[in-house]
C-alpha positions as CSV (number, residue, x, y, z in Angstrom):
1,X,233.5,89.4,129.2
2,X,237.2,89.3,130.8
3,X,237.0,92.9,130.8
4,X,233.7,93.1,132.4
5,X,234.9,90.6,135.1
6,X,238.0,92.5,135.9
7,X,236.3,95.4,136.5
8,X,237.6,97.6,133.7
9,X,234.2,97.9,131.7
10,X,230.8,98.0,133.5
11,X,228.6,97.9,129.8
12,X,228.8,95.4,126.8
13,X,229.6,98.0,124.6
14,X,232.9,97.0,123.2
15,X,235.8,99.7,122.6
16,X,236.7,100.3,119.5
17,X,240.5,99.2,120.7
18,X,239.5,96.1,122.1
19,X,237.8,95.2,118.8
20,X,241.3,95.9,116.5
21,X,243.2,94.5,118.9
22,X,241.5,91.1,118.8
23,X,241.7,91.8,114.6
24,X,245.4,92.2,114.5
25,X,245.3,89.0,117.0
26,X,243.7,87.2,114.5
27,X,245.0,88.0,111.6
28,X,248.9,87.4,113.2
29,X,247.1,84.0,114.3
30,X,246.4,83.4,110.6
31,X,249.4,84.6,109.2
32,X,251.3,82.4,111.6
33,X,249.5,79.2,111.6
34,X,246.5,79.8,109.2
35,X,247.7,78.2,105.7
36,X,248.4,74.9,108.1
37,X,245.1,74.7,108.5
38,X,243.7,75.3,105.1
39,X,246.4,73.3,103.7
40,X,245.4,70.0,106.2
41,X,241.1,71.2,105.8
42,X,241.3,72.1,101.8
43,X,244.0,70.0,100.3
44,X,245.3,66.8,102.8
45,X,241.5,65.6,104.2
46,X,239.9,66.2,101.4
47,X,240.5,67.9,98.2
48,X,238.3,70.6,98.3
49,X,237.1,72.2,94.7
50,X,235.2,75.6,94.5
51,X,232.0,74.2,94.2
52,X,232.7,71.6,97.7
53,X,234.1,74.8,99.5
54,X,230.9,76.9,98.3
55,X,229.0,73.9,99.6
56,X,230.9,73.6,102.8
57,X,230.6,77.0,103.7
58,X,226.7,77.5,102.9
59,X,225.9,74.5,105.1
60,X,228.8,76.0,108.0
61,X,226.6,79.2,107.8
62,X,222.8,78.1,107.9
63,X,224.1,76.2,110.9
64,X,226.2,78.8,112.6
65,X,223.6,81.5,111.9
66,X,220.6,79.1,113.4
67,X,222.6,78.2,116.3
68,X,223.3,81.7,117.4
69,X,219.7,82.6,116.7
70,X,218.8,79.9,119.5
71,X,221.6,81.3,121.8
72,X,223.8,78.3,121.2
73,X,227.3,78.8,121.4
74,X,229.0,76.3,118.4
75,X,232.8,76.3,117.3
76,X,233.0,77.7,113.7
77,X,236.2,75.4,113.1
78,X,234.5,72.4,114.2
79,X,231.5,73.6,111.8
80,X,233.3,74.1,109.2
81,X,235.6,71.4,109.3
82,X,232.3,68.9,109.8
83,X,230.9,70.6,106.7
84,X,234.4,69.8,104.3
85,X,234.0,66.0,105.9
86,X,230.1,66.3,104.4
87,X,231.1,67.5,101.5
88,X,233.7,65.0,100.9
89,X,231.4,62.4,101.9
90,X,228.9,63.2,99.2
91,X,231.5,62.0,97.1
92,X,232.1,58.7,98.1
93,X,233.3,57.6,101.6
94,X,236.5,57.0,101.0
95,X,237.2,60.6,99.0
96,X,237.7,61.8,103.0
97,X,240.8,61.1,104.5
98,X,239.7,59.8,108.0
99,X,243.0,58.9,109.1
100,X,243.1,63.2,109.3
101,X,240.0,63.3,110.5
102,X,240.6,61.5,113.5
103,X,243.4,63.1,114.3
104,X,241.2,66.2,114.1
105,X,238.8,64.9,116.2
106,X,241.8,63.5,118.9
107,X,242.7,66.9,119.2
108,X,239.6,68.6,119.8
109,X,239.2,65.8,122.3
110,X,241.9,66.7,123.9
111,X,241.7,70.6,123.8
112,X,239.1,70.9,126.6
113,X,240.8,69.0,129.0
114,X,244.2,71.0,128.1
115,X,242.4,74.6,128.6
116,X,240.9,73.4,132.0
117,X,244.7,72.1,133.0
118,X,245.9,75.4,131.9
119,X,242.9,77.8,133.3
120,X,243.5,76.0,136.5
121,X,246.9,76.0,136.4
122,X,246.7,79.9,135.7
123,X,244.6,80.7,138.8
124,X,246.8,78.7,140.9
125,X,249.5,80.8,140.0
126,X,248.1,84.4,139.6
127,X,246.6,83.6,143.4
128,X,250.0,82.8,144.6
129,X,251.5,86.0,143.1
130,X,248.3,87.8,144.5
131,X,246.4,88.8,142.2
C-alpha cells in the first residue's frame, strides 16, 4: 500500500523483491527479538505444553482465517497471545500469570497511541525537509 501511495506501483501485484525483503525483515525481527517473545508467551505467562500450544494455535487460526474471510483486519500476536491466555485458563485460573498478562495488555494499550505520536511526528518532519 506504501508503495501504491508513493507512486512507485500503480497494481496490487506485489514484486517478488518487495515480498523477500519483508521475509528477511522478518526473520532479522525474529532472530533479534523473537525468542523474547516466546520465552515471555510459552514459558513466563503460562507454561505452554504441546498439546496447549496445538490448542492455542487451532483456535488463533479458525479465528484469524474467519476474520479475514469477513474482511476484518485482527493482530495475529494479539490472537495468539489471547489463545495461550485461553488455553491456560482451561487449566485453572490461576495457571496464567496475569501479572504478565497485564503488562501485555499495558503495552498494546499503549502502542497505538505511540505509532500515531510517531506517524505524526514523521510527517511533520518529512514536510519540513520537503518531501
Amino acid at each position: 500500500m506504501a508503495l501504491i501511495s508513493g507512486g512507485y506501483l500503480t497494481t496490487w501485484k506485489v514484486p517478488i523483491w518487495v515480498i523477500l525483503l519483508c521475509a528477511v525483515a522478518m526473520g532479522f525481527g525474529i532472530a533479534a527479538g523473537g525468542w523474547r517473545v516466546i520465552k515471555t508467551l510459552g514459558v513466563q505467562m503460562h507454561k505452554l505444553q504441546p498439546v496447549n500450544g496445538f490448542a492455542a494455535e487451532t483456535a488463533a487460526t479458525a479465528i484469524i482465517l474467519g476474520a479475514s474471510s469477513m474482511g476484518l483486519p485482527v493482530s495475529t500476536t494479539h490472537v495468539i497471545t489471547t489463545c495461550i491466555m485461553g488455553v491456560g485458563a482451561t487449566k485453572r485460573l490461576s495457571a496464567v500469570r496475569w501479572g504478565i498478562a497485564g503488562k501485555i495488555l499495558m503495552a498494546w494499550i499503549f502502542t497505538l497511541p505511540a505509532c500515531i505520536g510517531m506517524s505524526w511526528l514523521t510527517y511533520k518532519v518529512l514536510i519540513y525537509l520537503g518531501m
